[in-house]
C-alpha positions in Angstrom: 0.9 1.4 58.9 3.1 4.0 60.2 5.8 3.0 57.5 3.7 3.7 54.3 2.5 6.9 56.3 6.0 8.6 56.3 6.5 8.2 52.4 3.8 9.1 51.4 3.9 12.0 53.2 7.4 12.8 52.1 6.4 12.1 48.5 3.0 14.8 49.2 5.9 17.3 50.5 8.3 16.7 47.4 5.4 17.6 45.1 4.4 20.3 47.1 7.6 21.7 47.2 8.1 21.6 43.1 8.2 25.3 42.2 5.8 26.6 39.3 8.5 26.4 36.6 9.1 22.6 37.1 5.3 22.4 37.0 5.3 24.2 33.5 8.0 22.7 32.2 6.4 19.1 33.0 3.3 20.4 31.5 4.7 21.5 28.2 7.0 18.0 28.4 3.4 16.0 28.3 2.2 18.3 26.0 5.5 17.8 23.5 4.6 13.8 24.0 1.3 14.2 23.3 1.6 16.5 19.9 4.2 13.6 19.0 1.6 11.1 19.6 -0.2 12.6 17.5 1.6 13.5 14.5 2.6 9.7 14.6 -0.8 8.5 14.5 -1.4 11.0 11.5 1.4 9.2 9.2 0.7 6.0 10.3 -3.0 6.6 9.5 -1.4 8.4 6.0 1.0 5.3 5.7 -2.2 3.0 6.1 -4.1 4.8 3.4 -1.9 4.8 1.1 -0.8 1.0 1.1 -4.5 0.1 0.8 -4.8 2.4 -2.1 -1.8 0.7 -3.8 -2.8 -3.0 -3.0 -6.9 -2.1 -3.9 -5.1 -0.9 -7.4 -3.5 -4.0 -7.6 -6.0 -6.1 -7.5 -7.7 -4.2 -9.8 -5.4 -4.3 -12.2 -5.1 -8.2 -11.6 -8.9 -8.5 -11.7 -8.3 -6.6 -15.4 -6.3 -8.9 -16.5 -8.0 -11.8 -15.4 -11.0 -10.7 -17.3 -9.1 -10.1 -20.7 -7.6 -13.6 -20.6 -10.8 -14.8 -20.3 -12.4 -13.1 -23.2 -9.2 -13.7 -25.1 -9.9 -17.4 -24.4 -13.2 -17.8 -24.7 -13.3 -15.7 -28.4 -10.1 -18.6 -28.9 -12.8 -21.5 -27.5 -15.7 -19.7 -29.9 -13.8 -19.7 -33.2 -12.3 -23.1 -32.5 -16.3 -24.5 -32.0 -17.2 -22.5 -35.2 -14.1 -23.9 -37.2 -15.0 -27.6 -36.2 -18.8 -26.6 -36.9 -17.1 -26.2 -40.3 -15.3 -28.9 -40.8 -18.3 -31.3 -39.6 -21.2 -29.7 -41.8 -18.2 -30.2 -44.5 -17.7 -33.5 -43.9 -21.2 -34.1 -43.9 -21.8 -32.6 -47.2 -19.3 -34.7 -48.8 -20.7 -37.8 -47.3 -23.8 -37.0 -48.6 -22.5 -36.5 -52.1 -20.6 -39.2 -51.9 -23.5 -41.1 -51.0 -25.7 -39.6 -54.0 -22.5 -40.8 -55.9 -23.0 -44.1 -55.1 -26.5 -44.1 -55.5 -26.4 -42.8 -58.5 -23.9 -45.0 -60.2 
C-alpha cells in the first residue's frame, strides 16, 4: 500500500506545482481540440448532406426514366393491340364477304 501511496502523492505534487500559465496553455490546447472537433463534425455532417442530396437526385432521375420507358412501351404495346385489332376485324370482313361470295354464287 505504501508503494501506490508515494506516486500518487508525487503525481498530486507535480500537478500542484504546474504554474498558472501551463494551466492556460493546457486549457486553450483542449479548447483548440475541441473547436477542431467541431469544425470536423460540421463538414462531415456538410459532406453527408450533400452525398444524400446527390444519390436522392439520382434516383430520381432513374425513377424518371424508368417511368418514360414504360409509357413509351406501353403506348408501343397499345398501338400494336390496336393494329392487330385491325388486321383481325379486316380479316374478318373479308371472310365474311367471301363467304356472301360463295353463297351467293
Amino acid at each position: 500500500m505504501k508503494k501506490l501511496i508515494v506516486p500518487v502523492m508525487a503525481a498530486a505534487a507535480l500537478l500542484a506545482a504546474c504554474s498558472q500559465k501551463a494551466q492556460n496553455e493546457t486549457s486553450e490546447a483542449a479548447n483548440a481540440v475541441a473547436a477542431d472537433t467541431a469544425a470536423t463534425t460540421e463538414n462531415a455532417v456538410g459532406d453527408v448532406d450533400v452525398a444524400t442530396d446527390r444519390a436522392l437526385g439520382s434516383a430520381e432521375a432513374s425513377l424518371d426514366n424508368a417511368g418514360s420507358a414504360i409509357e413509351h412501351n406501353t403506348d408501343k404495346a397499345g398501338a400494336a393491340i390496336g393494329n392487330a385489332a385491325d388486321r383481325a376485324a379486316d380479316a374478318t370482313g373479308r371472310a365474311l364477304e367471301n363467304t356472301g361470295r360463295a353463297i351467293r354464287d
